[in-house]
OpenMM code with the backbone's topology and positions (N, CA, C; nanometers):
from openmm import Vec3, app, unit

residues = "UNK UNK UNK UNK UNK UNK UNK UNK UNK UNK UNK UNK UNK UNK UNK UNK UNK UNK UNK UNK UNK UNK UNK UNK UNK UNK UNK UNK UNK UNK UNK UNK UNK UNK UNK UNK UNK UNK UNK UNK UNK UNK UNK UNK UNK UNK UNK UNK UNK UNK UNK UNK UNK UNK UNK UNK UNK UNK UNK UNK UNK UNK UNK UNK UNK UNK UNK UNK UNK UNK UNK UNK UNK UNK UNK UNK UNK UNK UNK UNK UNK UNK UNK UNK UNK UNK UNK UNK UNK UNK UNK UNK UNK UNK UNK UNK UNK UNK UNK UNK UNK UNK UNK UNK UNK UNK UNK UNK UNK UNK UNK UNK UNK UNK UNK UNK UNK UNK UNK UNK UNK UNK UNK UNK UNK".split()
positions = [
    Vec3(3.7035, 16.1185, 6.3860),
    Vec3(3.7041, 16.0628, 6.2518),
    Vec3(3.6047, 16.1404, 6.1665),
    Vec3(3.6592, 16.1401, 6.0244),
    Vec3(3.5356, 16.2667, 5.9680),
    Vec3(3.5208, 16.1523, 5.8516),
    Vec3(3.3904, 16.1557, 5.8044),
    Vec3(3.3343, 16.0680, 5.6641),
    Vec3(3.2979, 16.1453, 5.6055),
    Vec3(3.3142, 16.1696, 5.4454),
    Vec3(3.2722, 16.2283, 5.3467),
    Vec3(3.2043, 16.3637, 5.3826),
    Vec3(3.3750, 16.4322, 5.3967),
    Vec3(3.3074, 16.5957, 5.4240),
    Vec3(3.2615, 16.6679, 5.2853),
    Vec3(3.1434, 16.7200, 5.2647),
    Vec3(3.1355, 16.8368, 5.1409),
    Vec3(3.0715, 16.9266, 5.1609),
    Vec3(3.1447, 17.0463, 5.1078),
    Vec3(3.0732, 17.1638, 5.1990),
    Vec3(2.9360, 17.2029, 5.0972),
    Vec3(2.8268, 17.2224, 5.1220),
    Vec3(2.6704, 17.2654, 5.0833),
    Vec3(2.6721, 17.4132, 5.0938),
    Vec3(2.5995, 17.4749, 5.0056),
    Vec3(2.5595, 17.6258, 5.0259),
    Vec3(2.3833, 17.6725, 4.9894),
    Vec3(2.3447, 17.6666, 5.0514),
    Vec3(2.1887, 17.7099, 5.0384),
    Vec3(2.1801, 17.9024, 5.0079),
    Vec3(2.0807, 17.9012, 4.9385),
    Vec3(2.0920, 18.0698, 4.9012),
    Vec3(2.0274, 18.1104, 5.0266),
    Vec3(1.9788, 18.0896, 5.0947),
    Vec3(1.9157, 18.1133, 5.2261),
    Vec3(2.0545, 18.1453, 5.3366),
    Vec3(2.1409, 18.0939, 5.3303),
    Vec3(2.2483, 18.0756, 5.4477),
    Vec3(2.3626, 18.1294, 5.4312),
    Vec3(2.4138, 18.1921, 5.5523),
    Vec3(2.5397, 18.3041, 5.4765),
    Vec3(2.6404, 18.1900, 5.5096),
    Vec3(2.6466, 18.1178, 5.6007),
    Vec3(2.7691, 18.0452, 5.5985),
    Vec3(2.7331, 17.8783, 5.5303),
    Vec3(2.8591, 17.8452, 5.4563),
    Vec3(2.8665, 17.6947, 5.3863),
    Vec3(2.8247, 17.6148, 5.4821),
    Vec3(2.7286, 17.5262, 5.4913),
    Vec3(2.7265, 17.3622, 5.5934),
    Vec3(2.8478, 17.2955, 5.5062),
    Vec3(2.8873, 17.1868, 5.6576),
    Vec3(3.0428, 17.1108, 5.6281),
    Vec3(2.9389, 16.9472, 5.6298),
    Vec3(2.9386, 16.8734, 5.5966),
    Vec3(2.8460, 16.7328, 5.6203),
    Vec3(3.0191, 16.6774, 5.6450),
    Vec3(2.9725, 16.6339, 5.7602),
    Vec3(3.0942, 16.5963, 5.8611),
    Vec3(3.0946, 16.5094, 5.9891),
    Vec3(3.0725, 16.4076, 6.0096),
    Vec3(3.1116, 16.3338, 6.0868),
    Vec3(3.1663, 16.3300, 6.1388),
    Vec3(3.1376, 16.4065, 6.3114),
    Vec3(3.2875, 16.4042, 6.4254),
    Vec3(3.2028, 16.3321, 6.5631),
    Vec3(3.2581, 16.2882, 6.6401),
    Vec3(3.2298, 16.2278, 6.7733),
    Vec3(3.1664, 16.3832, 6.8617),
    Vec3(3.0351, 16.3416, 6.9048),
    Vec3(3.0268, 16.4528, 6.9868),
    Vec3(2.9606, 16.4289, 7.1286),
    Vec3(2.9944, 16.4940, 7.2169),
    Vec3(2.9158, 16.4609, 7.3540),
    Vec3(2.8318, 16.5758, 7.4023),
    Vec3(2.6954, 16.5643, 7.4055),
    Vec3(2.5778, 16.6335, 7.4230),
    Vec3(2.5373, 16.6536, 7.5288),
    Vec3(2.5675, 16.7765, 7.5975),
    Vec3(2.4822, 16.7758, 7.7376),
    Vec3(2.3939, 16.8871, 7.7167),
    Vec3(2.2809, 16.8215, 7.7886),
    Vec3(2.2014, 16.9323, 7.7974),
    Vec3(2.0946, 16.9828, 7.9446),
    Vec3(2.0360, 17.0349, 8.0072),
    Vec3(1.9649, 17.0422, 8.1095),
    Vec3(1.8440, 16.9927, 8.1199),
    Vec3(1.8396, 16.8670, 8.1469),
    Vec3(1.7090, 16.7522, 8.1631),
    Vec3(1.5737, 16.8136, 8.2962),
    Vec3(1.4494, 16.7705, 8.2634),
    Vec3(1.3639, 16.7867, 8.3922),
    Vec3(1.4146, 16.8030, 8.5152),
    Vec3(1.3998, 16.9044, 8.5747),
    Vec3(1.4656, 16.8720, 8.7139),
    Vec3(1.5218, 16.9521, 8.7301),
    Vec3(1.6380, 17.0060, 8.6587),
    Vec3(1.7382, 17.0842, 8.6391),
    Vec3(1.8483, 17.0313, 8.6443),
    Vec3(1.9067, 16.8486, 8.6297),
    Vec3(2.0159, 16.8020, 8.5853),
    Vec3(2.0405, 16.7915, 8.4515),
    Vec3(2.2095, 16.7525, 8.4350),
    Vec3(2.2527, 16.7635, 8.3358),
    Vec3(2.2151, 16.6391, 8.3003),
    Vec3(2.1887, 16.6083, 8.1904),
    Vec3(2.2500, 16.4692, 8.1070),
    Vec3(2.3737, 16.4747, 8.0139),
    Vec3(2.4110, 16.4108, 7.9898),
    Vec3(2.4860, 16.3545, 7.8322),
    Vec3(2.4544, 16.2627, 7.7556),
    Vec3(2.4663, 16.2640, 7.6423),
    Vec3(2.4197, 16.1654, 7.5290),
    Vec3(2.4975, 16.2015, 7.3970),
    Vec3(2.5930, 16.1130, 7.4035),
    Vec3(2.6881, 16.0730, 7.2929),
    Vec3(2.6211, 16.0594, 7.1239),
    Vec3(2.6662, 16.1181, 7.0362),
    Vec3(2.6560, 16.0897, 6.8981),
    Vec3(2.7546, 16.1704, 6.7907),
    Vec3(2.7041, 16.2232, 6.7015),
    Vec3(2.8188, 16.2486, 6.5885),
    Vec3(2.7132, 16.3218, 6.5077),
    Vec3(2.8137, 16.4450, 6.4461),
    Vec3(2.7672, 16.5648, 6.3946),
    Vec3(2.7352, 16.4880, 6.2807),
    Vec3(2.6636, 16.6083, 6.1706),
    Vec3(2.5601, 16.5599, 6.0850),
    Vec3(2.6167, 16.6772, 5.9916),
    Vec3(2.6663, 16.7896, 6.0160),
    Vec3(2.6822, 16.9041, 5.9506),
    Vec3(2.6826, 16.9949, 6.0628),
    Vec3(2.8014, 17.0600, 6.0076),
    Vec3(2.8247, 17.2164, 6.0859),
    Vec3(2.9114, 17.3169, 5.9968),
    Vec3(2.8736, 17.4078, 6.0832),
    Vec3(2.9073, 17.5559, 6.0584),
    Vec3(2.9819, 17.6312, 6.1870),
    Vec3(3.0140, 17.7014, 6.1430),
    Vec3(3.0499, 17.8533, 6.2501),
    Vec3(2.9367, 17.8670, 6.3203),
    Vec3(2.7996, 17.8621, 6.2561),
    Vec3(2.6911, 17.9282, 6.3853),
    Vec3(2.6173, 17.8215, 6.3627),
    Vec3(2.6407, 17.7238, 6.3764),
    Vec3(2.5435, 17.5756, 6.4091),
    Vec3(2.5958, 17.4541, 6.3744),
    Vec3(2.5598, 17.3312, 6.4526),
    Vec3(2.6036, 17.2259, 6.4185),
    Vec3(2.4392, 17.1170, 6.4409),
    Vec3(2.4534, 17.0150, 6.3551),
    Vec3(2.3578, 16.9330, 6.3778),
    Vec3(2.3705, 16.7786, 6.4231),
    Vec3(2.3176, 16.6923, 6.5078),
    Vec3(2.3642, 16.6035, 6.5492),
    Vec3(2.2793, 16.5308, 6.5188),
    Vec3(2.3089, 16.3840, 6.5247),
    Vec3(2.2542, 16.2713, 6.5628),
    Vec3(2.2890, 16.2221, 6.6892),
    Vec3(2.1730, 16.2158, 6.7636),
    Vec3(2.2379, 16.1600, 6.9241),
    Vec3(2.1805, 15.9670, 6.9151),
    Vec3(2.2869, 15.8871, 7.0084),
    Vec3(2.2280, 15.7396, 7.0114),
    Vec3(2.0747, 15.7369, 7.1184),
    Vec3(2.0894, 15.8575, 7.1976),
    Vec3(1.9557, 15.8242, 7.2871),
    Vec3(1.8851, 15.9880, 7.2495),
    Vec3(1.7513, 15.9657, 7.2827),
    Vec3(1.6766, 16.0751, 7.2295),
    Vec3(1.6623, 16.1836, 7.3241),
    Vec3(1.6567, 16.2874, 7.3231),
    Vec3(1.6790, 16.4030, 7.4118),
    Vec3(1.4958, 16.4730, 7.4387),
    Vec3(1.4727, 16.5242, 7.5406),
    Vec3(1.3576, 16.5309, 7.5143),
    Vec3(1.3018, 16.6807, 7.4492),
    Vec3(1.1690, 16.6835, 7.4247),
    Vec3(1.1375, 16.8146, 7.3178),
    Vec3(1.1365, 16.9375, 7.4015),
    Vec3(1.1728, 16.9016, 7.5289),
    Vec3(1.1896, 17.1131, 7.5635),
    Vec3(1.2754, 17.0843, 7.6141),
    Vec3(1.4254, 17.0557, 7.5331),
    Vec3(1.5442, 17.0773, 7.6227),
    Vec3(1.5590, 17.1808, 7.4778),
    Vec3(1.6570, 17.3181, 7.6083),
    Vec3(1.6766, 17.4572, 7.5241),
    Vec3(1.7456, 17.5126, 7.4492),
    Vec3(1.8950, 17.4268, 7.5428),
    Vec3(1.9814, 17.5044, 7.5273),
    Vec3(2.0934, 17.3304, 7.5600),
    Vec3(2.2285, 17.3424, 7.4485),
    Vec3(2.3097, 17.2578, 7.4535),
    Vec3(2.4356, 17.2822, 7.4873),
    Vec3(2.5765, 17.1804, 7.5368),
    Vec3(2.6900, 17.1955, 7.4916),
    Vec3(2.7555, 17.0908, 7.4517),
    Vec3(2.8204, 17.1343, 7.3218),
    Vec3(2.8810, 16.9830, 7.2626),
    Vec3(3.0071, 17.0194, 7.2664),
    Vec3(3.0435, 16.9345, 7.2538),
    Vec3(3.1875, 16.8869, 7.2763),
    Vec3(3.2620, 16.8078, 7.1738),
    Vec3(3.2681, 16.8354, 7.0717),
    Vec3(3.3318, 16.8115, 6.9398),
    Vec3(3.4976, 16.7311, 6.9112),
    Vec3(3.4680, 16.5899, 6.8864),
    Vec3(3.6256, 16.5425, 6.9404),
    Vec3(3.6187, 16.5185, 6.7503),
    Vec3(3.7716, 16.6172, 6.7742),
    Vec3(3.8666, 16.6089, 6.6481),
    Vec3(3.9584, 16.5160, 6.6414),
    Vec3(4.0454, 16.5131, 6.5393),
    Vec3(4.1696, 16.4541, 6.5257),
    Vec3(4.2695, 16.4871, 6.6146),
    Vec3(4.2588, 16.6083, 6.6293),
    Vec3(4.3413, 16.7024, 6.7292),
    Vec3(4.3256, 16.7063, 6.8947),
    Vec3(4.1624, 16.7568, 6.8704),
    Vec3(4.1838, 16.7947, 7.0237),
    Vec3(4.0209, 16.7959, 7.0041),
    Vec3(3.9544, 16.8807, 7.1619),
    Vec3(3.8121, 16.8461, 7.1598),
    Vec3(3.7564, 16.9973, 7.1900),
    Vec3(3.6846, 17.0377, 7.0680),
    Vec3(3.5959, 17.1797, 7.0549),
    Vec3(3.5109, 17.1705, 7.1742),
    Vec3(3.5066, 17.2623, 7.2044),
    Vec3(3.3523, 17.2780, 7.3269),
    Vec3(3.3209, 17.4198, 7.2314),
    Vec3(3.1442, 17.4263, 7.2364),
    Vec3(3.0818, 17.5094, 7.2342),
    Vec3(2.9115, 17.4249, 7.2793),
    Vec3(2.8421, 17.6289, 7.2593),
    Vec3(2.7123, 17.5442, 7.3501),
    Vec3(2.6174, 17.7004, 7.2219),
    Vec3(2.5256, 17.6817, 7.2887),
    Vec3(2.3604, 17.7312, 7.2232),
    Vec3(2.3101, 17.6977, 7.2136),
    Vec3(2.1675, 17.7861, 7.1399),
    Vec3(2.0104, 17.7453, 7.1784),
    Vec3(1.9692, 17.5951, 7.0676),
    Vec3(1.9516, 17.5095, 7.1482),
    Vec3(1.8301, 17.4013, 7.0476),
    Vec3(1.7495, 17.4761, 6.9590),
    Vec3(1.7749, 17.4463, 6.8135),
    Vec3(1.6288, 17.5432, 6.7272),
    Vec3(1.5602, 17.3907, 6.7108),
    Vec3(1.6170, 17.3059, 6.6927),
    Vec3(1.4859, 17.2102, 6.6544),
    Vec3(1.5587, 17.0503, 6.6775),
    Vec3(1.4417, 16.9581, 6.6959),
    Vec3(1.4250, 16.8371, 6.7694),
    Vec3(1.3493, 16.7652, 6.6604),
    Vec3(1.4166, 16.6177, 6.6281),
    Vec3(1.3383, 16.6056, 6.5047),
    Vec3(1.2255, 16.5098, 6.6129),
    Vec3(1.1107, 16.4495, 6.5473),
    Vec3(1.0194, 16.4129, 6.6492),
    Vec3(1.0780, 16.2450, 6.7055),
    Vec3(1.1673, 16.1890, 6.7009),
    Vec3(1.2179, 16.1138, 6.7439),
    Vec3(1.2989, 16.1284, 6.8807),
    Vec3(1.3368, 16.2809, 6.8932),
    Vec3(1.4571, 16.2988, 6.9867),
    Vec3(1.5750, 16.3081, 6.9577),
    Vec3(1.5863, 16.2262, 6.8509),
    Vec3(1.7586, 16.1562, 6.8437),
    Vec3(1.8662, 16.2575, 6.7149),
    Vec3(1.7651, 16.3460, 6.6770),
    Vec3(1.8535, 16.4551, 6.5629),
    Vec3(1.8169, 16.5874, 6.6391),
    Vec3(1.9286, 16.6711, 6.6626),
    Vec3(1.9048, 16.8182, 6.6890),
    Vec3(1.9661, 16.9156, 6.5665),
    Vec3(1.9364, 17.0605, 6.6044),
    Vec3(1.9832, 17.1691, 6.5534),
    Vec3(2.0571, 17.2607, 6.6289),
    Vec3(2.1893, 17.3359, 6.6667),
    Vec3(2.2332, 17.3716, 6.7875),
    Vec3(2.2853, 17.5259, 6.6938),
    Vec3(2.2303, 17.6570, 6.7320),
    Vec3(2.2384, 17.7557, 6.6725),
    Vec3(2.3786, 17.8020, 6.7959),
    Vec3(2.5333, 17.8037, 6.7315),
    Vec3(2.6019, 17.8713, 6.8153),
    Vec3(2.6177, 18.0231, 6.8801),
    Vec3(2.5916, 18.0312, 6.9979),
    Vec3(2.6387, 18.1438, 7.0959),
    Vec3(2.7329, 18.2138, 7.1383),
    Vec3(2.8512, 18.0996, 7.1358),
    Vec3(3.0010, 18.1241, 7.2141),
    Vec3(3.0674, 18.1046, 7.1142),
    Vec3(3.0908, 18.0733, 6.9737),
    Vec3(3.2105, 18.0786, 6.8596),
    Vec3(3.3410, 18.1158, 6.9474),
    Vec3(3.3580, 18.0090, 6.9760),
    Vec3(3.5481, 18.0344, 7.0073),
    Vec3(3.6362, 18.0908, 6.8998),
    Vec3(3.7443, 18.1146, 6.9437),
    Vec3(3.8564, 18.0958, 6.8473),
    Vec3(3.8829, 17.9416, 6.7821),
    Vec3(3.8688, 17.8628, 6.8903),
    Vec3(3.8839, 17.7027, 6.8508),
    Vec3(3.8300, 17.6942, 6.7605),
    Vec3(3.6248, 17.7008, 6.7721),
    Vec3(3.5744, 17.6379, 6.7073),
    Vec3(3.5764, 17.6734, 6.5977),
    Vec3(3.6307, 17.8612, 6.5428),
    Vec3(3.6047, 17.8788, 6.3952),
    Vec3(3.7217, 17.8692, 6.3615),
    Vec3(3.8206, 17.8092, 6.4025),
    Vec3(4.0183, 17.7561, 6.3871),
    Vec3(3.9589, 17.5932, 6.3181),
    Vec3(3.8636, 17.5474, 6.3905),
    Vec3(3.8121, 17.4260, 6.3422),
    Vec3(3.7224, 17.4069, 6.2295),
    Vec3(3.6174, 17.4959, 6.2320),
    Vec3(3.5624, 17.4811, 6.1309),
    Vec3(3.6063, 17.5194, 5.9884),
    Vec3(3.7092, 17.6198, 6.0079),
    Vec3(3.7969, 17.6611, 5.8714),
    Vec3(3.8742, 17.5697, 5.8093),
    Vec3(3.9291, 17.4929, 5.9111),
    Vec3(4.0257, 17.3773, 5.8920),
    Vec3(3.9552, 17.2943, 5.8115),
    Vec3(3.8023, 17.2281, 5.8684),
    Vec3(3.7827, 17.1152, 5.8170),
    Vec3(3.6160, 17.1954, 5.6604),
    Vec3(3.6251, 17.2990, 5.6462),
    Vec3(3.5703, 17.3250, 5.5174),
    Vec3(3.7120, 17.3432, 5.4336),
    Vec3(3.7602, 17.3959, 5.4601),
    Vec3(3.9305, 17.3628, 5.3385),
    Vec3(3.9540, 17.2646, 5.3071),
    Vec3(3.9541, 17.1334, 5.4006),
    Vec3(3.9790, 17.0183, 5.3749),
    Vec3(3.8847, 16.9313, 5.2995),
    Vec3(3.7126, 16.9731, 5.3115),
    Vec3(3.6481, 16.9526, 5.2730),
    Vec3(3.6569, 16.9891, 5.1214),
    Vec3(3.6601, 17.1321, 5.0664),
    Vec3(3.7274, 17.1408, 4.9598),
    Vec3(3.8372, 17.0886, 4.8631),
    Vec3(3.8930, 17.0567, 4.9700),
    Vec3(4.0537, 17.0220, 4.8995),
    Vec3(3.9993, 16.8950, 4.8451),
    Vec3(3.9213, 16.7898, 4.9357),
    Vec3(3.8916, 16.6411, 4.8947),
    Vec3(3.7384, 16.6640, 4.7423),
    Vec3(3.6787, 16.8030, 4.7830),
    Vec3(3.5854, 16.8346, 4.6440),
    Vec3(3.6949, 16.7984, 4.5110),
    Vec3(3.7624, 16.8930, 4.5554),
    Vec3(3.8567, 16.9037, 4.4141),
    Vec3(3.8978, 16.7797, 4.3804),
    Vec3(4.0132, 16.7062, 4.4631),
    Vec3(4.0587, 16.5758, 4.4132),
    Vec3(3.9484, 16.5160, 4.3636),
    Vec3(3.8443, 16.4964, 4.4028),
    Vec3(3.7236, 16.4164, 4.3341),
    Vec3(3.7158, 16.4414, 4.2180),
    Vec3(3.6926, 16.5382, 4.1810),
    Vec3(3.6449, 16.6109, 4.0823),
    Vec3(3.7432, 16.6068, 3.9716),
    Vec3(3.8505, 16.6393, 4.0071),
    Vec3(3.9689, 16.6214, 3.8928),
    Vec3(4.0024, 16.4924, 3.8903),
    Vec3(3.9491, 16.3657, 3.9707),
    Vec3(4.0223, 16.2045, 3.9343),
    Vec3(3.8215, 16.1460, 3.8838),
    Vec3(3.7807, 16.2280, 3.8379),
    Vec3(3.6550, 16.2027, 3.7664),
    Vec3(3.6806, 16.1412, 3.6676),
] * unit.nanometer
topology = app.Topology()
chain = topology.addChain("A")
for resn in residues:
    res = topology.addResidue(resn, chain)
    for name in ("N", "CA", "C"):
        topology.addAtom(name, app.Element.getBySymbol(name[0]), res)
């Protein structure tokens, strides 16, 4: 399910953020060297990053992620490095590594769409 996608452009950033709401499942490599998971929903993404809100907090030296992005369609996997942990745990930053074909088939999809719903706004102003 996606809520109020609009795509953002910072002069700093070569690619648009999508503020997008999708179901995501977070694993990452906990103390020890097991996996966990911890369920939440994107916050904004891109081609080379996505940001989450997780329901349980992840801890501050986990490195490296893979989410798992459930669409309307079907379910993105990609993974990369954690850049940042907000001090709660429960918001990350996930700089992508592996850009599938999927995921930038996905992310094109849903900044167009994001657009498309800019415009209608904008013209039923």
């Amino acid at each position: 399910m996606t809520v109020g996608k609009t795509p953002l452009k910072s002069g700093r950033r070569k690619q648009p953020r999508i503020i997008a709401q999708f179901p995501v499942e977070f694993r990452f490599k906990a103390d020890g060297g097991n996996f966990q998971i911890v369920q939440g929903i994107t916050s904004n993404l891109h081609e080379e990053g996505v940001s989450c809100r997780l329901r349980e907090p992840i801890p501050a030296t986990a490195s490296y992620g893979y989410l798992f992005v459930v669409t309307d369609q079907k379910q993105c996997a990609v993974s990369g490095r954690i850049m940042w942990i907000n001090s709660l745990g429960n918001e990350c930053g996930v700089k992508v590594e592996n850009a599938t074909t999927d995921w930038k088939q996905f992310i094109l999809a849903t900044l167009n769409d994001a657009r498309t719903v800019a415009l209608f706004r904008s013209s039923h102003a």
